[in-house]
N, C-alpha and C positions, 0 to 999 in steps of 0.2 A: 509835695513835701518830701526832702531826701529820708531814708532809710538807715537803718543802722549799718544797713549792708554797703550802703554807697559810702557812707564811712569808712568801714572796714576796709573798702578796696581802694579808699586812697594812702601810697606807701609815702611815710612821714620817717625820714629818718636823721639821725643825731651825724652831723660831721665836724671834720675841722677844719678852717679857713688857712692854706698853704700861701697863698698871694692873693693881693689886692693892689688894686691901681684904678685912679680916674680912668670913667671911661668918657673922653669931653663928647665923643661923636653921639651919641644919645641924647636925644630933644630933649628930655627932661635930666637934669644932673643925676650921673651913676656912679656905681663905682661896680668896675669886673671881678669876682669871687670865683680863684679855685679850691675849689672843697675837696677835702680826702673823706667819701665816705666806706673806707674798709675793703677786706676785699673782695667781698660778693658782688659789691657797684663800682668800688674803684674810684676814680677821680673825674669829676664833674668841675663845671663853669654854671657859673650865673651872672648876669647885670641885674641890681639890686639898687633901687633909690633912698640910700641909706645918707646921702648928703647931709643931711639933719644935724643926725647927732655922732656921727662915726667919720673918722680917716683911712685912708688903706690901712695904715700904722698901726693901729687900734685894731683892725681886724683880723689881723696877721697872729694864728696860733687859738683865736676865740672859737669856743663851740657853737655851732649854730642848727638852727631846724630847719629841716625842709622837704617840702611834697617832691619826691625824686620819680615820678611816674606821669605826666600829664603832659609830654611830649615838650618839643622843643622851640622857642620864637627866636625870628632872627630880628633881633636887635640892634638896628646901623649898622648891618654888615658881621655882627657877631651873634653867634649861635649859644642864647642862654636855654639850658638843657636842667634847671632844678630850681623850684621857685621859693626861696630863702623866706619865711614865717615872720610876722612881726605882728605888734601892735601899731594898730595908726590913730594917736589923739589928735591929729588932722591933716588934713588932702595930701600932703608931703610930708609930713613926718612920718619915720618910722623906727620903730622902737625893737630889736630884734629879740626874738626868741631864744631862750639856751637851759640846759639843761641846769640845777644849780649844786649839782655833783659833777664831777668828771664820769664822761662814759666812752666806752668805746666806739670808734668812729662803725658808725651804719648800724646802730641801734636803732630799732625799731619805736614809732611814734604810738600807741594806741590808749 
């Protein structure tokens, strides 16, 4: 059973979505997310299977959550380095996380 502590040491932080684009070379439908999270982390990439309910369009300027510590997978060739938070009401859907105030990019998730 994980620990309070293994909690704690996973870093959950608030960023903002700078660009989005299909990503088609991914087996399962993506889309690629550069995130600005501030400037202690700076600016991060993710591939995110957001197909569902979201457009790059849509994503573009939206705040989002994510675990920015748990290293990096190469995804077809792209290196997604932050794995973006959501709700899944099922196998492909995902429903993303955001804060429901505005906050500053690389705020802390605990």
């Amino acid at each position: 059973m994980p620990t309070p502590q293994d909690f704690f040491d996973i870093d959950i932080r608030v960023g903002t979505v700078l660009s989005a684009e299909r990503f088609d070379r991914a087996v399962k439908p993506a889309i690629r997310l550069e995130i600005d999270f501030g400037p202690e982390l700076g600016i991060k990439w993710s591939s995110a299977q957001l197909t569902v309910h979201y457009t790059p369009d849509l994503l573009v300027g939206r705040q989002v959550v994510a675990v920015t510590n748990i290293g990096t997978r190469n995804i077809a060739g792209f290196k997604s380095e932050v794995l973006v938070l959501g709700a899944m009401p099922g196998p492909t859907e995902v429903v993303l996380l955001r804060p429901d105030h505005p906050l500053a990019n690389g705020v802390r998730i605990g």
